[in-house]
C-alpha positions in Angstrom: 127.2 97.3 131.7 125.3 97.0 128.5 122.0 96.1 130.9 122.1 99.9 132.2 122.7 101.7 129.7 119.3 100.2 128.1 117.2 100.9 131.3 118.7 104.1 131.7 117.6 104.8 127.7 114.0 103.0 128.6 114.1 105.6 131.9 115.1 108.7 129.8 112.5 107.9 126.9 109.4 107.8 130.1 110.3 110.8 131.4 110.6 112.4 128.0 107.0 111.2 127.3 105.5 112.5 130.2 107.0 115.9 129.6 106.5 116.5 126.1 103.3 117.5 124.7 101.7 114.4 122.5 102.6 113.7 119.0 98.8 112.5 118.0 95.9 115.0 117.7 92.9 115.1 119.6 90.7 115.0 117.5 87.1 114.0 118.4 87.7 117.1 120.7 89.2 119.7 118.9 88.8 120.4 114.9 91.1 118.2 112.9 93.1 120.6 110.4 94.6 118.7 107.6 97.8 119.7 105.7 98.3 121.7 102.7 98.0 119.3 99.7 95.6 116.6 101.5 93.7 114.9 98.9 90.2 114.0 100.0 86.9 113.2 97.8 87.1 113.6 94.1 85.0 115.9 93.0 84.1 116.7 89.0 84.5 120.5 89.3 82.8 122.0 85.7 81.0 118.3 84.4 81.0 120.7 80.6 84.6 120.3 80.4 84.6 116.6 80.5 84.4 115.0 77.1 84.6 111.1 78.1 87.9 110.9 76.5 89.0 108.0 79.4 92.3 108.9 80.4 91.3 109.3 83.9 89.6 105.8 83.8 93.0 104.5 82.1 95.3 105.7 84.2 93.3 104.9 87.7 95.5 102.3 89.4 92.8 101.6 91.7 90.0 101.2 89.1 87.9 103.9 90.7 86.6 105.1 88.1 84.2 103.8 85.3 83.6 105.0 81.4 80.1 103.6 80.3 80.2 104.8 76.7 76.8 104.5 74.6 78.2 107.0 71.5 80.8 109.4 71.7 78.6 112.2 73.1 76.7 109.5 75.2 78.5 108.4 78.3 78.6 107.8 82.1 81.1 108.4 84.4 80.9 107.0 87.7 83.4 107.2 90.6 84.0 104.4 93.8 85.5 106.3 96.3 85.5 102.8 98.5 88.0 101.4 95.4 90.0 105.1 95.2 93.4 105.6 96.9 93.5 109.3 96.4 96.4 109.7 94.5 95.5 112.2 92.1 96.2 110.2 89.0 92.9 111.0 87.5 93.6 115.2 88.6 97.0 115.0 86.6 95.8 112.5 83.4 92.5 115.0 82.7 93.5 117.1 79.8 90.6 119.1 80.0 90.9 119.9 83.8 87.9 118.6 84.7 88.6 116.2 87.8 89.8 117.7 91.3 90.5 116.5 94.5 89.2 118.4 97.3 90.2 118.3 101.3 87.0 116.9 102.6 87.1 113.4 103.8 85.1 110.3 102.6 82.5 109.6 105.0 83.3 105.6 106.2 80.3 103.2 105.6 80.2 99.5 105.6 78.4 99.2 102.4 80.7 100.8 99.3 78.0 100.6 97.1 76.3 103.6 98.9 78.8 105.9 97.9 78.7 105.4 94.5 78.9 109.0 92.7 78.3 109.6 89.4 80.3 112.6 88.4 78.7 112.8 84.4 75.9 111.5 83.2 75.0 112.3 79.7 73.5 109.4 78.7 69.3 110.0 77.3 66.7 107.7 78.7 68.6 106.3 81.7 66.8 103.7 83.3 68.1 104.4 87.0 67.1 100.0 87.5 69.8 99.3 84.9 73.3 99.6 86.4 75.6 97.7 89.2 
């Protein structure tokens, strides 16, 4: 008894997969909408407001983000989107309001190093050879 009910459940669920419309989106032919709150790229929206104070590099769980600090008025900020897991840590820890998050999506690339962003830079003299 037990052996139909289970092919009649394994009957019901085809059927209801060829009748209901998909769950998945097609995306390579139609435009992929993302929902509200999707937190893509990190983006520095006004570079003024950041003063290099750190808490976004201190409370990055994913160590996506690097403070190079020369002086207190000298410093770098640079951003690994291949390390980042979007979480919005960095949004929420920046006092100043300087970090957002915006909806686009990382572009995928084999070689992390070639998305490398730096968000501030306002270090004098920077020898672009010097670096990781």
């Amino acid at each position: 008894m037990d052996r139909l009910i289970k092919r009649t459940r394994i009957f019901r669920a085809i059927i209801d997969a060829f009748t209901n419309k998909p769950e998945t989106t097609s995306y390579p032919f139609t435009p992929l909408e993302l929902p509200e709150g999707f937190r893509g790229a990190v983006i520095m929206l006004d570079p003024e407001k950041c003063s290099g104070c750190g808490l976004c590099v201190r409370n990055c769980p994913a160590e996506a983000l690097v403070l190079e600090k020369e002086s207190r008025d000298a410093f770098r900020l640079v951003h690994y989107p291949a390390r980042c897991a979007y979480c919005g840590q960095c949004e929420e820890s920046c006092r100043q309001g300087a970090i957002s998050h915006t909806n686009q999506l990382v572009t995928p690339t084999s070689d992390p190093c070639v998305v490398t962003v730096v968000l501030k830079n306002s270090i004098e003299n920077d020898d672009p050879s010097q670096g990781d």
